[in-house]
mmCIF file of the N, C-alpha and C atoms, coordinates in Angstrom:
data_MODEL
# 
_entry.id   MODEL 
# 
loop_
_atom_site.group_PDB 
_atom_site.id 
_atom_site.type_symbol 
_atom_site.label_atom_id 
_atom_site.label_alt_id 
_atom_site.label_comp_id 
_atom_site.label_asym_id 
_atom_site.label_entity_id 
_atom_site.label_seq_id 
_atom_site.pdbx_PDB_ins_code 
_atom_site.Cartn_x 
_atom_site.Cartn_y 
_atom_site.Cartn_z 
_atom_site.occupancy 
_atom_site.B_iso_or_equiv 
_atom_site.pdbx_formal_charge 
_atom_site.auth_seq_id 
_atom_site.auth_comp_id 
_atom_site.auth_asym_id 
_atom_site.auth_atom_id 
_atom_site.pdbx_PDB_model_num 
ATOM 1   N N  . UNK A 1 1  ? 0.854   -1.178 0.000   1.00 0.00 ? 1  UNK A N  1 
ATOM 2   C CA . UNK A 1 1  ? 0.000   0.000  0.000   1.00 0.00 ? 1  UNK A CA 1 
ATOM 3   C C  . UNK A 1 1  ? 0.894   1.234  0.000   1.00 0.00 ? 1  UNK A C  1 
ATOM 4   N N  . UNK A 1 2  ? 0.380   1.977  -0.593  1.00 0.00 ? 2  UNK A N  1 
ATOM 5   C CA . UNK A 1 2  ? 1.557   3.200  -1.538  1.00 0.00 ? 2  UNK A CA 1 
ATOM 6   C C  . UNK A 1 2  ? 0.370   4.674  -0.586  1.00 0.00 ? 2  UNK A C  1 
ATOM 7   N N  . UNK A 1 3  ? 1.355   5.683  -0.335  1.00 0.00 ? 3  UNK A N  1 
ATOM 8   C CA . UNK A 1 3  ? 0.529   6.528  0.087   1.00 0.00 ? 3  UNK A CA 1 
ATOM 9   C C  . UNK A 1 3  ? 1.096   8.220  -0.376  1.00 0.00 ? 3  UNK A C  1 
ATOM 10  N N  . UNK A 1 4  ? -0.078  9.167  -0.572  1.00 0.00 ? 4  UNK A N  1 
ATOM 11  C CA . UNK A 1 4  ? 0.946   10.454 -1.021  1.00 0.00 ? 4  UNK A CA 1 
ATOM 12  C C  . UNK A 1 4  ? 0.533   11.344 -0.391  1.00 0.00 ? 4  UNK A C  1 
ATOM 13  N N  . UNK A 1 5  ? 1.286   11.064 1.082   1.00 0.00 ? 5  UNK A N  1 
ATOM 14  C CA . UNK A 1 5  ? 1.406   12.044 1.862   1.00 0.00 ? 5  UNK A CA 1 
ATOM 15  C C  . UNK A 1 5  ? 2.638   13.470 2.303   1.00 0.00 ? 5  UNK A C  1 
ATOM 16  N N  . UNK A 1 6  ? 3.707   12.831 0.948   1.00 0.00 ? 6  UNK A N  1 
ATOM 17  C CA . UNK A 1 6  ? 4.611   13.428 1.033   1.00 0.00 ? 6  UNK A CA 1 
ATOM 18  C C  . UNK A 1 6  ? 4.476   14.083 -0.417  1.00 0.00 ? 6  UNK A C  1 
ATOM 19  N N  . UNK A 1 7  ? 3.775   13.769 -0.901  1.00 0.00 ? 7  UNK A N  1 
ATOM 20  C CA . UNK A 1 7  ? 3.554   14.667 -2.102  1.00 0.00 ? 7  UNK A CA 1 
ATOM 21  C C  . UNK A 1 7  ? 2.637   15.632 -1.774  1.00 0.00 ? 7  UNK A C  1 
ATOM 22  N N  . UNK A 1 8  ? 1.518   15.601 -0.933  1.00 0.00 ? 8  UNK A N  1 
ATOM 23  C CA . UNK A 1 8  ? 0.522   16.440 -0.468  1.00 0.00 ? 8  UNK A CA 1 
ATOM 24  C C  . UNK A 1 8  ? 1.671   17.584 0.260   1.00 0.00 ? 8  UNK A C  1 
ATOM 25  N N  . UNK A 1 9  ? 2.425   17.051 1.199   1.00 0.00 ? 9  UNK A N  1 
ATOM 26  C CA . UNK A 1 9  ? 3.255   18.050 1.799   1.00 0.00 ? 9  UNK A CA 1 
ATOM 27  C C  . UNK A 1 9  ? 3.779   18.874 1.152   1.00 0.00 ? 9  UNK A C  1 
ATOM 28  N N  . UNK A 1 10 ? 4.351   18.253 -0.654  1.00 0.00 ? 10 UNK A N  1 
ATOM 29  C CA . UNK A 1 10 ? 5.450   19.261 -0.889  1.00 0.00 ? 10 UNK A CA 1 
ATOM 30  C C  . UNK A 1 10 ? 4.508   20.202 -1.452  1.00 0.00 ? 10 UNK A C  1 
ATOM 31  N N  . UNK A 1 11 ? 3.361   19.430 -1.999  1.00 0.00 ? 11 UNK A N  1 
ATOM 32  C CA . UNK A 1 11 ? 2.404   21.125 -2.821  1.00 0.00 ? 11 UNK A CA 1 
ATOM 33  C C  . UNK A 1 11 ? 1.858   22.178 -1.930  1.00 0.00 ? 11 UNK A C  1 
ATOM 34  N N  . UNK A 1 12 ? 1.919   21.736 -0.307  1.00 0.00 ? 12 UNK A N  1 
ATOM 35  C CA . UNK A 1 12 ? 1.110   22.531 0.562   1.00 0.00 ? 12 UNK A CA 1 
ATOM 36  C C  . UNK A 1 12 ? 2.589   23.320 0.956   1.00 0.00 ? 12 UNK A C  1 
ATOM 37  N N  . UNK A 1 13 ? 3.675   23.129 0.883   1.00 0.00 ? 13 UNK A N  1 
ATOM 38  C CA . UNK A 1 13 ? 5.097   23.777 1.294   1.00 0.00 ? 13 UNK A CA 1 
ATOM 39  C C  . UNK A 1 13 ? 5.404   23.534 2.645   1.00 0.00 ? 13 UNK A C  1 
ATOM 40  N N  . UNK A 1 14 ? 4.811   22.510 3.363   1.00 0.00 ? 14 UNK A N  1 
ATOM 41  C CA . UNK A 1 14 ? 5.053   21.667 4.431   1.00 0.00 ? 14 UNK A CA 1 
ATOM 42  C C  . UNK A 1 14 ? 6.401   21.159 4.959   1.00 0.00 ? 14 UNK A C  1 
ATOM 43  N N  . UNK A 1 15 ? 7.236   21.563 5.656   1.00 0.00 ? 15 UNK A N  1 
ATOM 44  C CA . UNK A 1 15 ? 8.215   20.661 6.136   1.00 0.00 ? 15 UNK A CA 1 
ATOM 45  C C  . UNK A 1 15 ? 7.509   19.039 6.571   1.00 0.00 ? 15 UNK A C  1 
ATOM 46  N N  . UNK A 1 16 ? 8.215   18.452 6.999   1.00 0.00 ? 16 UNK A N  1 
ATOM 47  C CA . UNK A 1 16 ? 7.904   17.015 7.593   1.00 0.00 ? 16 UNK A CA 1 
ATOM 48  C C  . UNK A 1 16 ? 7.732   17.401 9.101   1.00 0.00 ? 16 UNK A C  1 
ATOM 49  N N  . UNK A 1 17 ? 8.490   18.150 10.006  1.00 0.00 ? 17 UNK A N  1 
ATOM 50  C CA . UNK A 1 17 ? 8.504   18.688 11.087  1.00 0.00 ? 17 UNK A CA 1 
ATOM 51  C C  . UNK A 1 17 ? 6.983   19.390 10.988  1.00 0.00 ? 17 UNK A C  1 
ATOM 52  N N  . UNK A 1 18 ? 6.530   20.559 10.401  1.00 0.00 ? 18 UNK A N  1 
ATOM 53  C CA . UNK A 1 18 ? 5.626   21.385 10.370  1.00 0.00 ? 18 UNK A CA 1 
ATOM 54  C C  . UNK A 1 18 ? 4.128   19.864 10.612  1.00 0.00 ? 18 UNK A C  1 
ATOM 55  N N  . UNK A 1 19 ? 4.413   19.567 9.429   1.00 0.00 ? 19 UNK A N  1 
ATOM 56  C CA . UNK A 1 19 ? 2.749   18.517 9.214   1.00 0.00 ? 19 UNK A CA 1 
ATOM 57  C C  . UNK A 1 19 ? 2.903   17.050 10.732  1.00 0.00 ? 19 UNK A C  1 
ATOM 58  N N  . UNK A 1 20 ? 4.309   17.295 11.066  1.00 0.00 ? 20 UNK A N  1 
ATOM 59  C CA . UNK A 1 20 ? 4.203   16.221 12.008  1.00 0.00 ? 20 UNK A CA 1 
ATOM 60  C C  . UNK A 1 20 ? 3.491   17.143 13.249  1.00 0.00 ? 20 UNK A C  1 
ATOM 61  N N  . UNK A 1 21 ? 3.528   18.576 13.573  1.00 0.00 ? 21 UNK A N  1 
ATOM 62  C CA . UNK A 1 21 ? 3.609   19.028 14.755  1.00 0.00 ? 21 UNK A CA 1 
ATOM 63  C C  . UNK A 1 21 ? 1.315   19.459 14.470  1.00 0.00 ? 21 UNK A C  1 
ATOM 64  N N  . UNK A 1 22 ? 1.543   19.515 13.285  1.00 0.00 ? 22 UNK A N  1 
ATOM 65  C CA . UNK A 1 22 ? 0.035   19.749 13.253  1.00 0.00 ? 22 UNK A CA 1 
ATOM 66  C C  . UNK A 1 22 ? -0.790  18.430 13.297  1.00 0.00 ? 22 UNK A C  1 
ATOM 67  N N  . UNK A 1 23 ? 0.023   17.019 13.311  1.00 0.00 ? 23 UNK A N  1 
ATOM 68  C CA . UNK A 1 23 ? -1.342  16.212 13.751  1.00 0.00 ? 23 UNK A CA 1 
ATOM 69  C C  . UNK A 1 23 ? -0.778  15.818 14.632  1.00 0.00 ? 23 UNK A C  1 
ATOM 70  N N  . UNK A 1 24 ? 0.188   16.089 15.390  1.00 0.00 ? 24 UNK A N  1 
ATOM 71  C CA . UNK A 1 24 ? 0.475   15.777 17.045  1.00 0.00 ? 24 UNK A CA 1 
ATOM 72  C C  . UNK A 1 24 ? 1.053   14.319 17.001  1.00 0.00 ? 24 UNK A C  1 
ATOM 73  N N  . UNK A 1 25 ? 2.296   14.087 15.693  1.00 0.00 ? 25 UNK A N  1 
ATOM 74  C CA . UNK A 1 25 ? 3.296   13.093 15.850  1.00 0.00 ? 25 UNK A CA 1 
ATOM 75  C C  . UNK A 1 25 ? 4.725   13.651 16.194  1.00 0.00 ? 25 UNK A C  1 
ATOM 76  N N  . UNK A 1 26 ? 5.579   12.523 16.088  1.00 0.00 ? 26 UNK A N  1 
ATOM 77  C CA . UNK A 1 26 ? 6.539   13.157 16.364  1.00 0.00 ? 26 UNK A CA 1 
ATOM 78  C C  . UNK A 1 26 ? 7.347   13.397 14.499  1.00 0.00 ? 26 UNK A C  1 
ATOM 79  N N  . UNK A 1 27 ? 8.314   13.745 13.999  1.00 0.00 ? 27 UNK A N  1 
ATOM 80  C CA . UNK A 1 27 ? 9.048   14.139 12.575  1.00 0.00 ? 27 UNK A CA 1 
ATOM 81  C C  . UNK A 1 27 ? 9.511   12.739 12.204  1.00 0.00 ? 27 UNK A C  1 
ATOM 82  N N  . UNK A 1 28 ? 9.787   12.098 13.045  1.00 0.00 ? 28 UNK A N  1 
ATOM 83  C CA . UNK A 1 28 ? 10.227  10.474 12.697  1.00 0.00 ? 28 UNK A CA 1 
ATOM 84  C C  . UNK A 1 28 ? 8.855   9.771  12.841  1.00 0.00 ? 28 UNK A C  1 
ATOM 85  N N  . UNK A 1 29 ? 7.884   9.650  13.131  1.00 0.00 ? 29 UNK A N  1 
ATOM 86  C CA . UNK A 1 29 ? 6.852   8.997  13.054  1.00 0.00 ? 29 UNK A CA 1 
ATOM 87  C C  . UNK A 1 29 ? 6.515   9.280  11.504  1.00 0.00 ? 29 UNK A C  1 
ATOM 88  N N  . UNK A 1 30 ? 6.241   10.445 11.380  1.00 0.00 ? 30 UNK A N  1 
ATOM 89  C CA . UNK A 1 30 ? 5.699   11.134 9.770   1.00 0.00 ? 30 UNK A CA 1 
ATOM 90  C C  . UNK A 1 30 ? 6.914   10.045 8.897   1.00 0.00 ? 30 UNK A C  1 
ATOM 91  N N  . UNK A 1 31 ? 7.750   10.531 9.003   1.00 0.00 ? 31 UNK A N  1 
ATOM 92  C CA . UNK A 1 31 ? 8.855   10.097 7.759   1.00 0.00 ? 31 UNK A CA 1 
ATOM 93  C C  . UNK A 1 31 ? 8.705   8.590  7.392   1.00 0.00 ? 31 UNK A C  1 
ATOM 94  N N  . UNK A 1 32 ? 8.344   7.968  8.816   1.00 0.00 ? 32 UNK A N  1 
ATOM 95  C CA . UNK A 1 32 ? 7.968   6.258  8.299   1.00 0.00 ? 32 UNK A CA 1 
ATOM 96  C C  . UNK A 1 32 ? 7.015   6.109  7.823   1.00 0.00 ? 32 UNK A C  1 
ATOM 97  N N  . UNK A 1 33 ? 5.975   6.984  7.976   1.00 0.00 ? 33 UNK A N  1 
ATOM 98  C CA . UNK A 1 33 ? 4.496   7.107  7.452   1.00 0.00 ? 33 UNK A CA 1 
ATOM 99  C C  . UNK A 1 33 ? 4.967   6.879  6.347   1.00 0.00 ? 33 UNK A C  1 
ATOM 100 N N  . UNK A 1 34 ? 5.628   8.220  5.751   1.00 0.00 ? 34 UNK A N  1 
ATOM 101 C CA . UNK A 1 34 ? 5.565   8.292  3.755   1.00 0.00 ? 34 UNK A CA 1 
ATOM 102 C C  . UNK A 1 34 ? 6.061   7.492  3.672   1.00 0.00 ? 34 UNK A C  1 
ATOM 103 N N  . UNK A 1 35 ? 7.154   6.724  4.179   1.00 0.00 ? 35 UNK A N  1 
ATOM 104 C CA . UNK A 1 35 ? 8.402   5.872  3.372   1.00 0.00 ? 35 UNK A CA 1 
ATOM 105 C C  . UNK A 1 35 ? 7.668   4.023  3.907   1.00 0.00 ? 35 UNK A C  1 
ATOM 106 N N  . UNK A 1 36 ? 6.341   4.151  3.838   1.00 0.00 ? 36 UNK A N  1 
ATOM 107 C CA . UNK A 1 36 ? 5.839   3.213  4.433   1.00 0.00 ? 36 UNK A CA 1 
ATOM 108 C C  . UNK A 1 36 ? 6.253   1.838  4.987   1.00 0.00 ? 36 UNK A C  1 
ATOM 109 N N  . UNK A 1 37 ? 6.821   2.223  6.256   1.00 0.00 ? 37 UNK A N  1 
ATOM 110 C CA . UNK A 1 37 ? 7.684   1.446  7.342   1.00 0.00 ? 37 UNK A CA 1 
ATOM 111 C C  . UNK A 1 37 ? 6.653   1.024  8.219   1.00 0.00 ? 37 UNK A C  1 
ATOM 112 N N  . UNK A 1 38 ? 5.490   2.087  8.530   1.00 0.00 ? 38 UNK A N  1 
ATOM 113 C CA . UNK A 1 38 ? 4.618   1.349  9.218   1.00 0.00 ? 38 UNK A CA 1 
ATOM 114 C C  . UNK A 1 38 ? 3.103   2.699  8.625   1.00 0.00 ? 38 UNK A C  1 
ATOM 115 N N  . UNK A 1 39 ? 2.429   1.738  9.046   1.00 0.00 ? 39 UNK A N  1 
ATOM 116 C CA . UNK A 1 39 ? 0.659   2.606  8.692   1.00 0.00 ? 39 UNK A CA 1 
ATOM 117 C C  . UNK A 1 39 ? 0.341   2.964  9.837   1.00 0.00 ? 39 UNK A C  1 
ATOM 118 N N  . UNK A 1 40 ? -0.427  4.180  9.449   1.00 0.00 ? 40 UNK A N  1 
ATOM 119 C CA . UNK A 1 40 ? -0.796  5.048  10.764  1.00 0.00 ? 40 UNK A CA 1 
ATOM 120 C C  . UNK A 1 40 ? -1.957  4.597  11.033  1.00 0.00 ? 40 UNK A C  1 
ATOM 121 N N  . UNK A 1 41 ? -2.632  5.188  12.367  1.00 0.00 ? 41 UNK A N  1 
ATOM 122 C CA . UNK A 1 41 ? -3.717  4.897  12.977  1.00 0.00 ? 41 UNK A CA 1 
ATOM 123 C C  . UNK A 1 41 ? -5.252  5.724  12.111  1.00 0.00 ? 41 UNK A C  1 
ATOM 124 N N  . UNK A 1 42 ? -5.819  5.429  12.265  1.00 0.00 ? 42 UNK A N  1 
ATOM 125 C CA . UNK A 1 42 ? -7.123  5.926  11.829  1.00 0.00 ? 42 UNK A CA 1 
ATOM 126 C C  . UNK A 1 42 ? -6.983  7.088  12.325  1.00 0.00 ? 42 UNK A C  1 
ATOM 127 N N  . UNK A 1 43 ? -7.063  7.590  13.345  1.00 0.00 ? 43 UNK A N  1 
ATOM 128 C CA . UNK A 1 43 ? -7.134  9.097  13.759  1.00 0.00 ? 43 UNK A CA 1 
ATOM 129 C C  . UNK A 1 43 ? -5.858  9.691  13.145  1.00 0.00 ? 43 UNK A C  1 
ATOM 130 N N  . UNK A 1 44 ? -4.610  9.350  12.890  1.00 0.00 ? 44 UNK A N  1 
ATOM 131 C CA . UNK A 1 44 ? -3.955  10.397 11.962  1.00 0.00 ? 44 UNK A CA 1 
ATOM 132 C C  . UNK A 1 44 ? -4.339  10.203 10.583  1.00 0.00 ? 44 UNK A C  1 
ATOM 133 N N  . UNK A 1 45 ? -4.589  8.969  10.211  1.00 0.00 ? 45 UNK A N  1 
ATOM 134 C CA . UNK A 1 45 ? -5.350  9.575  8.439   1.00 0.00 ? 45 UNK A CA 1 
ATOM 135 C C  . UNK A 1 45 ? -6.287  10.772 8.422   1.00 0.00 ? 45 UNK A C  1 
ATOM 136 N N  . UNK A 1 46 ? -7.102  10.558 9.726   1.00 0.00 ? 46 UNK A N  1 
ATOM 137 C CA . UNK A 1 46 ? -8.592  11.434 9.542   1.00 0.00 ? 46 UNK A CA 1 
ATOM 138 C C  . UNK A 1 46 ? -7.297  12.853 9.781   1.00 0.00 ? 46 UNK A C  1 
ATOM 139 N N  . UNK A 1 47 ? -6.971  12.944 10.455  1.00 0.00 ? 47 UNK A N  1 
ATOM 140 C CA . UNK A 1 47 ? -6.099  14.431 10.774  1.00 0.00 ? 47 UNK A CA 1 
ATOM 141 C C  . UNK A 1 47 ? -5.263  14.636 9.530   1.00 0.00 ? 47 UNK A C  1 
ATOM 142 N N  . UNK A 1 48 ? -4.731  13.650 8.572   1.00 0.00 ? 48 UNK A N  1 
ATOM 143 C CA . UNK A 1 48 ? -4.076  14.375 7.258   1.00 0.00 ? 48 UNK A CA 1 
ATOM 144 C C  . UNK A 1 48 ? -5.260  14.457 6.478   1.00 0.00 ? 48 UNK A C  1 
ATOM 145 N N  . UNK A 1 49 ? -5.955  13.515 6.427   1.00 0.00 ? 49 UNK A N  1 
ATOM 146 C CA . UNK A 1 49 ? -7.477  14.176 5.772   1.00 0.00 ? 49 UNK A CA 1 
ATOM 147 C C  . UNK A 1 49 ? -7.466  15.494 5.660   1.00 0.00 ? 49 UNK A C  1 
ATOM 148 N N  . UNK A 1 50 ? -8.053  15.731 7.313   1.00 0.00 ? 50 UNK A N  1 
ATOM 149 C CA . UNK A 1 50 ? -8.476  17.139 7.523   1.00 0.00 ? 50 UNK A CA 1 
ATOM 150 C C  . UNK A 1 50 ? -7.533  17.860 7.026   1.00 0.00 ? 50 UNK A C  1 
ATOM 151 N N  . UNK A 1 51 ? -6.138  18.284 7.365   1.00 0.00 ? 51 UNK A N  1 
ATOM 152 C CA . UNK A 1 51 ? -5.693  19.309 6.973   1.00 0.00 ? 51 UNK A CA 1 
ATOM 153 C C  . UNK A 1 51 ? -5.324  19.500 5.725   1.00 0.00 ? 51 UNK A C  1 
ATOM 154 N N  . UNK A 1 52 ? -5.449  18.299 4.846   1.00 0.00 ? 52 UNK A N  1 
ATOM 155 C CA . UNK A 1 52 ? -4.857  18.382 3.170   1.00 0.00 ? 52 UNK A CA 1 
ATOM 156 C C  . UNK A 1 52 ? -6.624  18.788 2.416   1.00 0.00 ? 52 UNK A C  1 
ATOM 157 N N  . UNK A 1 53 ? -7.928  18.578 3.510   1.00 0.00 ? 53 UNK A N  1 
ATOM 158 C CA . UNK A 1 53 ? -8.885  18.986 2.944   1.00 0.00 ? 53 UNK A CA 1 
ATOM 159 C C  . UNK A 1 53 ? -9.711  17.797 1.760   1.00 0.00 ? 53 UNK A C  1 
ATOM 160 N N  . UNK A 1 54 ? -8.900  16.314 1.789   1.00 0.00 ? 54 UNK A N  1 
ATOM 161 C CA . UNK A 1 54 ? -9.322  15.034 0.811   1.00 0.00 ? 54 UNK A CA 1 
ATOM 162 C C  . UNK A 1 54 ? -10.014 14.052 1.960   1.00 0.00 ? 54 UNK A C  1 
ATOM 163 N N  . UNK A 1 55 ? -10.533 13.302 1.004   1.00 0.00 ? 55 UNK A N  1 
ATOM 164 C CA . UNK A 1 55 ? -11.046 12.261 2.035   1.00 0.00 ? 55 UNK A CA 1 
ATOM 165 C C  . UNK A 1 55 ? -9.796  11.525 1.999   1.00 0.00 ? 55 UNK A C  1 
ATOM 166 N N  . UNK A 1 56 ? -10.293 10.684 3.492   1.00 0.00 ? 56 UNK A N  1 
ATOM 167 C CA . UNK A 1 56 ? -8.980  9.754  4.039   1.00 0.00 ? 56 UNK A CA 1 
ATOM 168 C C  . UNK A 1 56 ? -8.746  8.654  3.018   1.00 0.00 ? 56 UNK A C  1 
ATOM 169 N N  . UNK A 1 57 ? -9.276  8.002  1.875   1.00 0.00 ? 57 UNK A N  1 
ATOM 170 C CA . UNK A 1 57 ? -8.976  6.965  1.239   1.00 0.00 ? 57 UNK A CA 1 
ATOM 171 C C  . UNK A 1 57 ? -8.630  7.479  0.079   1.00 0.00 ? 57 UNK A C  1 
ATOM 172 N N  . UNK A 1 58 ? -8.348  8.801  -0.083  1.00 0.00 ? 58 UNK A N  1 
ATOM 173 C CA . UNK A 1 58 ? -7.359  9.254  -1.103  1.00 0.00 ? 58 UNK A CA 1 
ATOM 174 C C  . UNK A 1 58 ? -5.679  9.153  -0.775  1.00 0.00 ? 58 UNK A C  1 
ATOM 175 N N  . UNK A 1 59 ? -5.660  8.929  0.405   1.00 0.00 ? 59 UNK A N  1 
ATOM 176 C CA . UNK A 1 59 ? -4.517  8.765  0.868   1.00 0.00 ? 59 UNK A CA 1 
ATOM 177 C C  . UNK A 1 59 ? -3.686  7.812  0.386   1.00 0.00 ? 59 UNK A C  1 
ATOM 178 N N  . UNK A 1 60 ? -4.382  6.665  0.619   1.00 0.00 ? 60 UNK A N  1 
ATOM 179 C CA . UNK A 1 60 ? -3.591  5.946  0.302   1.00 0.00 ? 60 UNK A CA 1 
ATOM 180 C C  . UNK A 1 60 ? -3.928  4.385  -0.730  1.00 0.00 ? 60 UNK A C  1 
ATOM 181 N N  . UNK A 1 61 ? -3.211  4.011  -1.240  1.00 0.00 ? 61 UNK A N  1 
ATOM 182 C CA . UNK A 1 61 ? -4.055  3.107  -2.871  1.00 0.00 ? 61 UNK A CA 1 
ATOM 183 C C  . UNK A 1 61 ? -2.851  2.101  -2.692  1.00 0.00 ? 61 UNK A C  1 
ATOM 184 N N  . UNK A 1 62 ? -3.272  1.087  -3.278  1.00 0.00 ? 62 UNK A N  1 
ATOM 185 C CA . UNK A 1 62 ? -2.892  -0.291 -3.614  1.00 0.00 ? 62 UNK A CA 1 
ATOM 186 C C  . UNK A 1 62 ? -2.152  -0.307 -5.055  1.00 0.00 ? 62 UNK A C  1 
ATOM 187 N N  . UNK A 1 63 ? -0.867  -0.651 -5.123  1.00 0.00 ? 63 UNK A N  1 
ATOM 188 C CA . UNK A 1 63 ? -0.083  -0.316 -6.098  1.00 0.00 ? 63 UNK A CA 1 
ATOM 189 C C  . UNK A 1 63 ? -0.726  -1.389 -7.052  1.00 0.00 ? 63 UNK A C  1 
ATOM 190 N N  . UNK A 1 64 ? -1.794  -1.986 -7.332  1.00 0.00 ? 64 UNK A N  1 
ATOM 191 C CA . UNK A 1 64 ? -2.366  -3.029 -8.365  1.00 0.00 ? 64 UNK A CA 1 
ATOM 192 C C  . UNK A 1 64 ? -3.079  -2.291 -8.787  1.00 0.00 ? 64 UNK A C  1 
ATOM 193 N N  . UNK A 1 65 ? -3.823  -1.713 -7.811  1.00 0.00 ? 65 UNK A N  1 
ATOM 194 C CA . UNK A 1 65 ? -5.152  -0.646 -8.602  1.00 0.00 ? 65 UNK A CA 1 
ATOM 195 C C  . UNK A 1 65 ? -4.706  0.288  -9.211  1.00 0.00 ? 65 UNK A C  1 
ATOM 196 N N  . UNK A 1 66 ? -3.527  0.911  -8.719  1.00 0.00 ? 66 UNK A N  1 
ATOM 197 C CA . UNK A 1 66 ? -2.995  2.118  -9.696  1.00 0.00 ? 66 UNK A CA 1 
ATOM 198 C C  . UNK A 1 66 ? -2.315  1.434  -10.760 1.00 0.00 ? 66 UNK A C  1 
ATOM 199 N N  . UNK A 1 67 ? -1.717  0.084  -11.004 1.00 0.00 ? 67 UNK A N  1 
ATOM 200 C CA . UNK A 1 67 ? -1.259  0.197  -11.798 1.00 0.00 ? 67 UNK A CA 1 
ATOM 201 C C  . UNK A 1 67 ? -2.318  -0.177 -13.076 1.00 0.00 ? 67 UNK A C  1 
ATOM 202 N N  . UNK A 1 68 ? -3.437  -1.033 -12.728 1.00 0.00 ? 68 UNK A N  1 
ATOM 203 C CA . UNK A 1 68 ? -4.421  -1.343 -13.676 1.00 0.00 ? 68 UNK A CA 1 
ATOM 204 C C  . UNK A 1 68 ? -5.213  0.006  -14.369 1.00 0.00 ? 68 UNK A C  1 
ATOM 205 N N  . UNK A 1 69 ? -5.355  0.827  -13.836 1.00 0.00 ? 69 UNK A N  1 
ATOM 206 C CA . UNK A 1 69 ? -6.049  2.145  -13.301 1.00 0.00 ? 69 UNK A CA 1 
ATOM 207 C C  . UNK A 1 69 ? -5.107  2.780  -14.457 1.00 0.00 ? 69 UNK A C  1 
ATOM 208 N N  . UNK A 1 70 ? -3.777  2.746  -14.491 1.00 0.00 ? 70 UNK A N  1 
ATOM 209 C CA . UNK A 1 70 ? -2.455  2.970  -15.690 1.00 0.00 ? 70 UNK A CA 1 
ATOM 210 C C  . UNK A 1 70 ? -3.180  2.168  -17.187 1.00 0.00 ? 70 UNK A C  1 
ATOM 211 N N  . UNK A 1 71 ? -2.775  1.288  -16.588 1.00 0.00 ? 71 UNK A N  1 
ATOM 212 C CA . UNK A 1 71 ? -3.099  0.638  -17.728 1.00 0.00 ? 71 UNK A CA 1 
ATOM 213 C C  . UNK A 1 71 ? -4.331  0.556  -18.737 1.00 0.00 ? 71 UNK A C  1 
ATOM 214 N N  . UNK A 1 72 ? -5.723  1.013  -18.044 1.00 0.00 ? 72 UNK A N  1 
ATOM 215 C CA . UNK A 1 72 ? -7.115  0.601  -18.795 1.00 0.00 ? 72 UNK A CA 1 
ATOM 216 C C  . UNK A 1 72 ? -6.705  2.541  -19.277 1.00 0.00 ? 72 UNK A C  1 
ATOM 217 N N  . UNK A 1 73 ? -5.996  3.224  -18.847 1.00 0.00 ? 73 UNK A N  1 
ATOM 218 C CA . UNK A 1 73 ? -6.413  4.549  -19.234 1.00 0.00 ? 73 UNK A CA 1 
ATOM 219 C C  . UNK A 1 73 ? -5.078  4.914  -20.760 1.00 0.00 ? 73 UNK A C  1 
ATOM 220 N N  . UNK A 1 74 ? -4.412  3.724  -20.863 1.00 0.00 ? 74 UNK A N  1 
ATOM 221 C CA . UNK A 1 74 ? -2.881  3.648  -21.841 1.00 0.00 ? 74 UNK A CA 1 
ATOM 222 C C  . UNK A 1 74 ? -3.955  3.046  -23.112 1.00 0.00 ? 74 UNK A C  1 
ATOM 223 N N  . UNK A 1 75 ? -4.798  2.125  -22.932 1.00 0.00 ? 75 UNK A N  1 
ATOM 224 C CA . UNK A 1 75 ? -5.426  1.179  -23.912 1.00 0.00 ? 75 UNK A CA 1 
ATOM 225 C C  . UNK A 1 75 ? -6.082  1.965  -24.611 1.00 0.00 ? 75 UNK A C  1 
# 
């Protein structure tokens, strides 16, 4: 499971520090988030939700679906 929470950061001009201190992690918690080392809890999806303004299952996608999702839109 693939997630773009570090792409949301760079268009919002977010440090990793900044978006960690606004959903009340620590800067190393965030960084394993994006670099998906481990998945966060339901209450921080809903909190990057909220502050990126998407629903929480935009967050994050299944690298099969995106890649089929590639593919039916190449055909």
């Amino acid at each position: 499971m693939r997630n773009i929470i570090k792409v949301l950061r760079a268009q919002n001009n977010l440090t990793q520090e900044e978006l960690a201190q606004k959903i009340g992690i620590s800067r190393q918690a965030l960084s394993n988030i994006e670099n998906n080392k481990v998945q966060p809890s339901g209450k921080v999806v809903i909190k990057i939700a909220n502050i990126f303004g998407i629903p929480a299952e935009q967050i994050f996608f299944e690298d099969d679906v995106m890649h089929a999702e590639h593919k039916t839109e190449t055909v």
